[in-house]
C-alpha positions, 0 to 999 in steps of 0.5 A: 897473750895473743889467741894465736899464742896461746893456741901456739903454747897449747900445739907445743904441749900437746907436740911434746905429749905426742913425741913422747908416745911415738905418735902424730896426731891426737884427736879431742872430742872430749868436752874440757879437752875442746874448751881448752883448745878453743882458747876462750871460745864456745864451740861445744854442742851438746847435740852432736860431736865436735872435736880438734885434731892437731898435730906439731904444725896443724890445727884443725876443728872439726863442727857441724856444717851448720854452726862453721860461719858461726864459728869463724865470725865469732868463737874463733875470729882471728885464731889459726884454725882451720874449720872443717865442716862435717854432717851432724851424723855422730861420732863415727862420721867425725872419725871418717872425716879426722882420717882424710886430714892427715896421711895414711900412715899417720899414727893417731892417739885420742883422749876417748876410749872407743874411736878406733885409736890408742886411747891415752887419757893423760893428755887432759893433764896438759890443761890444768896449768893454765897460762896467763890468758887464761888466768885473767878469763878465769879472774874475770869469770870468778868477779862476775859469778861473785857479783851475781851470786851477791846480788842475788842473795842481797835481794833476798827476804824472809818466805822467799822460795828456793825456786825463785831465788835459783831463777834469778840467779840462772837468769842472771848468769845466763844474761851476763854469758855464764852458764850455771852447771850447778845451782844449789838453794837450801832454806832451813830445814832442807838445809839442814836434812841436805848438805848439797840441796838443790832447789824446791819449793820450801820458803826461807824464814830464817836461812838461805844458802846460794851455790853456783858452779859457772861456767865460761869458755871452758873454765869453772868456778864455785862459790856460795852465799850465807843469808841470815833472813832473822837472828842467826841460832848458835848452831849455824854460827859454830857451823859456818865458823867450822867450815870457814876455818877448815877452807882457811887450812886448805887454803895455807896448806896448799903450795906449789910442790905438795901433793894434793892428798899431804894437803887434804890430811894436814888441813881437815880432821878424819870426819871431814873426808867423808863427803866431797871436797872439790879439788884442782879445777879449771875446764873441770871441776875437779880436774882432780879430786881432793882425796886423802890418796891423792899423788897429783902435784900442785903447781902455780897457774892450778886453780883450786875449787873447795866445796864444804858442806855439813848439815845446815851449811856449805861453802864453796870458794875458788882460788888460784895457787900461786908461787906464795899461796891461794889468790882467792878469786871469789871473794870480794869486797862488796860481800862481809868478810872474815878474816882468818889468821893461820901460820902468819898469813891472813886468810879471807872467806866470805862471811854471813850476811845478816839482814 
């Protein structure tokens, strides 16, 4: 699929959106809303404002003066927007500015509460099945965070410190354009007093756990790494097997058509709702979460992100629902692999690198 096609299927849903609320145009200032209309691009600062206004038939974004030429040379090269440049005075001169592209008259929606317009958060629905372009950024997004994430962690020995193996992993990402939202490092006792530990300055002698929540154009991903540095304790075993089973279930419960909460309930025994889970992700994470209450429908082309953790372990994966079930997306071949057998389908979770 072409940029401009894909931006062309981003318009008409989000025409077909503004049909059904009587209305004209829809501003996005809204960070996910913006990654996804920029169809792979970076356009987001997190100085100043930037937004799309778009219509049945226009697209425009809206950047600070001083980033367009950037913009037009290398986010949006080739891609039927049209730059408005505007002072980087805040939201306010970013409304100003929406207000003079489109006639007076124009009835206006905005996916923010507090900008002068109906505000209708349902338009960030329109994101989360994503088309096939996105779909090969996210594959290709999910293969290299793997590859970091495992080199890293493959590098990694006995007293090594959280803080160091968390460096290297952010400068690993940020050499290969990936940006780190969230980076865990747990080692040994902090891993067992913290289920989501991010990283301090204790040593690992007999543990560590690597966490990454990347990001690219928009679209995220979640994975981690078990490192056994000396002979893994039984405890960890049972544990790490506990939580690989429970992501299994997850994985063959979820399929196009089910509710998201009927998943939750069927996959993981009542203890295990307690803490967070992940949910459908995308240019959120989650997009939605993973509750027991939860209505939202599955649907092929939704990217699902689970985020286990109990103390002494944790295990985030992404995969891609598809018509037949869960494509993982972060495992790969490079790392060991454990394969899990359930309702006669072969489910395969990264395992526990012993070295």
């Amino acid at each position: 699929m072409a940029p401009n096609t894909e931006l062309a299927a981003k318009v008409d849903r989000i025409s077909r959106w503004l049909q059904g609320r009587d209305a004209h145009a829809a501003l996005l200032t809204a960070a996910p809303n913006v990654a996804w209309m920029s169809c792979g691009g970076e356009l987001l600062r997190a100085d100043t404002p930037v937004g799309f206004v778009v219509t049945a038939k226009q697209c425009f974004f809206l950047s600070p003066s001083e980033d367009v030429e950037r913009i037009r040379q290398e986010e949006v090269r080739g891609l039927a927007v049209e730059l408005v440049a505007v002072p980087a005075l805040g939201i306010e001169t970013l409304v100003a500015r929406a207000r003079t592209l489109l006639p007076p008259g124009t009835r206006w929606t905005s996916d923010v509460p507090g900008l002068g317009f109906d505000h209708d958060r349902s338009i960030e629905q329109l994101r989360r099945l994503l088309l096939p372009e996105e779909i090969e950024r996210l594959r290709k997004l999910a293969r290299e965070a793997a590859a970091v994430v495992e080199e890293v962690a493959t590098e990694c020995y006995r007293g090594i410190l959280e803080r160091d193996a968390a460096a290297r992993l952010a400068s690993e990402c940020v050499r290969r354009q990936m940006t780190p939202e969230l980076i865990l490092a747990g080692a040994d006792e902090r891993l067992e007093q913290y289920t989501r530990p991010l990283p301090k300055s204790a040593g690992a002698e007999h543990t560590l756990v690597l966490g990454l929540v990347a990001r690219r154009g928009g679209l995220h991903v979640a994975l981690s790494r078990t490192v056994c540095l000396a002979e893994p304790r039984a405890a960890l075993l049972e544990r790490f097997d506990t939580l690989a089973r429970l992501t299994a279930r997850l994985c063959s419960e979820a399929r196009p058509g089910e509710e998201l909460g009927q998943v939750v309930q069927r996959a993981l025994p009542p203890k295990a709702l307690a803490s967070s889970l992940g949910g459908v992700a995308g240019y959120a994470l989650p997009e939605v979460e993973a509750l027991p209450e939860s209505s939202w429908k599955l649907a092929a082309g939704q990217v699902l992100a689970w985020t286990l953790a109990t103390p002494g372990i944790l295990l985030y994966e992404t995969t891609l629902l598809g018509a037949s079930g869960c494509e993982p997306l972060t495992v790969t071949e490079d790392w060991p692999r454990r394969t899990i057998e359930l309702a006669g389908r072969s489910h395969e979770i990264p395992d526990l690198l012993l070295v």
